[in-house]
N, C-alpha and C positions, 0 to 999 in steps of 0.2 A: 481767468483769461477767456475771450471769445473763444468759440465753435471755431470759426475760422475770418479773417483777414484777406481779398483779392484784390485785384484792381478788374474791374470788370471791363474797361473801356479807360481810353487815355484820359488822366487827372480826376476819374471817380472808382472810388474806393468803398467795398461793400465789407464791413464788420456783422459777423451774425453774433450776437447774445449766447449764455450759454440759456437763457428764460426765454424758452418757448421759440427755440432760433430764431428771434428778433431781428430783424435786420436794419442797421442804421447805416447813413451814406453820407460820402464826404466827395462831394463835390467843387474840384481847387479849380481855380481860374484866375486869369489877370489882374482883375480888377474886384473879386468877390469869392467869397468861400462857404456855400452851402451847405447845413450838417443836417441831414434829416432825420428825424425820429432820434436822439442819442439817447443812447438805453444801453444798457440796464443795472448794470453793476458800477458801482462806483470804479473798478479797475477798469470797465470794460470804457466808462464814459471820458476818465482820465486819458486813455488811448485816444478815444475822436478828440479830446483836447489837442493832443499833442499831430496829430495829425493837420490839425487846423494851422497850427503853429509852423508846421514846414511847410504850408500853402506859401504861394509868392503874393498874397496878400500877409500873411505872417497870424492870420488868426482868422475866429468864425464871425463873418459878415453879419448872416442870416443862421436863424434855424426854422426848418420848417416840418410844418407839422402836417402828417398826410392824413391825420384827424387823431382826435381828441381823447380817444383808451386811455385809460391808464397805464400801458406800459408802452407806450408810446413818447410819453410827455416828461419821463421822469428827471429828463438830465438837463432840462434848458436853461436851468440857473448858473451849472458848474461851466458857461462858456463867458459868462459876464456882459459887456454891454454890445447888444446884440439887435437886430431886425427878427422880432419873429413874425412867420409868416402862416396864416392859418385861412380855411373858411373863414367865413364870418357867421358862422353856427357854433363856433369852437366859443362864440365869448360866452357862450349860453347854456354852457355844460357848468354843473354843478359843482364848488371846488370841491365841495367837503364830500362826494360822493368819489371822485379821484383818489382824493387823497389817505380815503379809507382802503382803498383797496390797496394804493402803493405801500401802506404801513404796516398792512395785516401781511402781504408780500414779504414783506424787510424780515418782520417778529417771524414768519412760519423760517425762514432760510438766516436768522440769524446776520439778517445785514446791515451795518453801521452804515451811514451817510454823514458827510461833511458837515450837513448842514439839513433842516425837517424840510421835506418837500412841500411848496404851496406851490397853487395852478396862479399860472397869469392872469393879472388884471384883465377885465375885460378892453380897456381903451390900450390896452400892450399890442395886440395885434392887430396888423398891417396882411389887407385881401388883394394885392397885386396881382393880375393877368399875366403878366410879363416880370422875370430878374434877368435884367442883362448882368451877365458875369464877364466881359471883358472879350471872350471866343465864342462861345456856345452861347443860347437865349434857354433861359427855362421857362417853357411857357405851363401856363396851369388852367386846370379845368375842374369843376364842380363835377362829385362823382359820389353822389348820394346813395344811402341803400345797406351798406353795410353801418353806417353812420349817417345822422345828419350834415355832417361836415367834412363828408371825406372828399381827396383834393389828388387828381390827376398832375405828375408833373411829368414834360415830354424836354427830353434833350436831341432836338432833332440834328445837331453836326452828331453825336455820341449814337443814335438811334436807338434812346432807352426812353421806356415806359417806367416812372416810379407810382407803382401802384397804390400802396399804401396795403390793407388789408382786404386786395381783392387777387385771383388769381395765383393761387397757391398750389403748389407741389402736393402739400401736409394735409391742407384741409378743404370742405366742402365749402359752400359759402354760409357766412356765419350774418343772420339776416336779425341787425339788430332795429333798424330804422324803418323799412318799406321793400317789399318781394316788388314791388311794381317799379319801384327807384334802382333797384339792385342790378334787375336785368336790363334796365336801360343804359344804365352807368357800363354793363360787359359790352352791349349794344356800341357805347363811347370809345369804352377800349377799341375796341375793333377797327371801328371807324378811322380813329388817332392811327392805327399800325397801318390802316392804307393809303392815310393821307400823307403820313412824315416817315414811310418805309421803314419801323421799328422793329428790329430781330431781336433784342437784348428788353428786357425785364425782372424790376427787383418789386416779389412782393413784398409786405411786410413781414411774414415767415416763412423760414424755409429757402431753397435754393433757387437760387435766378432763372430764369426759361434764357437761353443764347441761341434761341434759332425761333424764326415764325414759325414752323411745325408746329413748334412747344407751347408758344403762346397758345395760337390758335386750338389744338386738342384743350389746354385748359379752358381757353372759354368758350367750346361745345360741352365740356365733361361738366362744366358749370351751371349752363343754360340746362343740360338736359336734366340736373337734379333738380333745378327750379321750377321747370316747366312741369316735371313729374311730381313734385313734392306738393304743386298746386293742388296737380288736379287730382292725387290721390284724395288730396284734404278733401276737398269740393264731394267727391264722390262718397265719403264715408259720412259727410253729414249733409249728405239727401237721404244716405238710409237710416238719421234718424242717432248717428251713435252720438255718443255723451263724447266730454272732450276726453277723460282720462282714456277710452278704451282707442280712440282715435289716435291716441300716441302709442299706445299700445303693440296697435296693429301696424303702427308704420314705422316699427322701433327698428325692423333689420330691413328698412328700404337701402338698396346699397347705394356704394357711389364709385364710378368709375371702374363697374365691373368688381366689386368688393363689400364686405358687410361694413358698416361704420365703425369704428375704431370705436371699443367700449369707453376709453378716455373720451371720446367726442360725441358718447351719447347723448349726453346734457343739451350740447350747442344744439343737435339735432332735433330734441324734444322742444326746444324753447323754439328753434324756427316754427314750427307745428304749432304751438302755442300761439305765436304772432300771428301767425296768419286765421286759427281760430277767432285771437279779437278781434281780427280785422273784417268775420262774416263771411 
């Protein structure tokens, strides 16, 4: 069973995973029923089925995708004939690179699926600006950086931000695509919260922000590990260090007044990494 079940806002509903408090959203309307990110467990994705099903459209319209992870993507077949909605960098992720990771997933925790997970065709997805769902409009915005492909959606009647995997409670920022895309993209966020007055925020893990306060400290406590993580790197290869000791040295840079959680060493060493190939 998930973590937990809420209704965050009238007719959108946030299920967290018990993997990695995943969060997937089920947004009902009139005329359209949005299910984003459905993850993770087959009980857990059986659930946004049936969640879909008590929409007053009577199932899921759309699913979409706030980018292209592997534990993001895993449930979009168990909704059947559907709109999915992605970037258009999502056609260009690797299936068999996906779908190793969801299988080694499944074997380490012992999980059965319905059916072997394969990624969408690339002519499968549909890059809409705009879903009118009948009340509410979801509008979407390009939000590179953590991905090539990750994907801003704003419910401005609702005044939520769907993040995707940026702006998290849990974690630092996890900089798999461009440090230069990443802070521009939190640059977006922001911008979005004062354009369409958004207080309410689901990232992709971990717990919602329900007040601008929240938002906003997440993305200063975001920027200022970016801004510093740069310029540490920058500074330790003018004096010449190799890359191994440069991770080394910036193993217990903290974040948000704390050392980095030993589980998210890795994500931290490989930011460092990136940004080393990137000179």
């Amino acid at each position: 069973m998930p973590v937990a079940v809420f209704q965050l806002a009238p007719g959108l509903t946030v299920q967290t995973s018990n993997l990695y408090q995943t969060n997937s959203i089920v947004v009902a309307e009139a005329k359209a029923t949005v299910v984003v990110d459905p993850c993770w467990f087959p009980d857990e994705i059986s659930a946004l089925r049936q969640m879909a099903s008590e929409a007053p459209v009577g199932r899921a319209t759309h699913i979409l995708f706030t980018h292209s992870d592997w534990d993001h993507v895993v449930g979009w077949a168990d909704f059947g004939r559907t709109i999915l909605v992605a970037h258009p960098e999502a056609a260009k992720r690797n299936p068999a690179e996906v779908k190793k990771e969801i299988d080694r997933h499944d074997a380490e925790m012992y999980t059965p699926r319905p059916r072997p997970f394969s990624y969408p065709p690339a002519d499968a997805f549909t890059s809409p600006s705009v879903i009118h769902l009948g009340g509410d409009t979801a509008l979407l915005f390009a939000a590179p950086g953590h991905t090539a492909d990750g994907i801003f959606t704003v419910l401005p009647e609702r005044r939520v931000l769907i993040a995707g995997d940026y702006l998290s409670a849990l974690e630092f920022p996890f900089i798999s695509h461009s440090l230069d895309a990443y802070r521009a993209t939190l640059y977006r966020a922001r911008e979005l919260c004062d354009r369409y007055n958004l207080y309410r925020l689901v990232p992709g893990h971990g717990p919602p922000a329900v007040s601008r306060e929240e938002i906003d400290w997440r993305l200063s406590s975001d920027l200022e590990y970016l801004n510093r993580l740069e310029a540490e790197v920058k500074a330790l290869l003018n004096d010449g260090l190799p890359e191994d000791r440069i991770v080394a040295a910036l193993a217990s840079m903290p974040f948000r007044g704390r050392p980095i959680e030993p589980h998210l060493a890795k994500n931290h060493a490989d930011n460092i990494r990136l940004l080393l190939s990137h000179g």
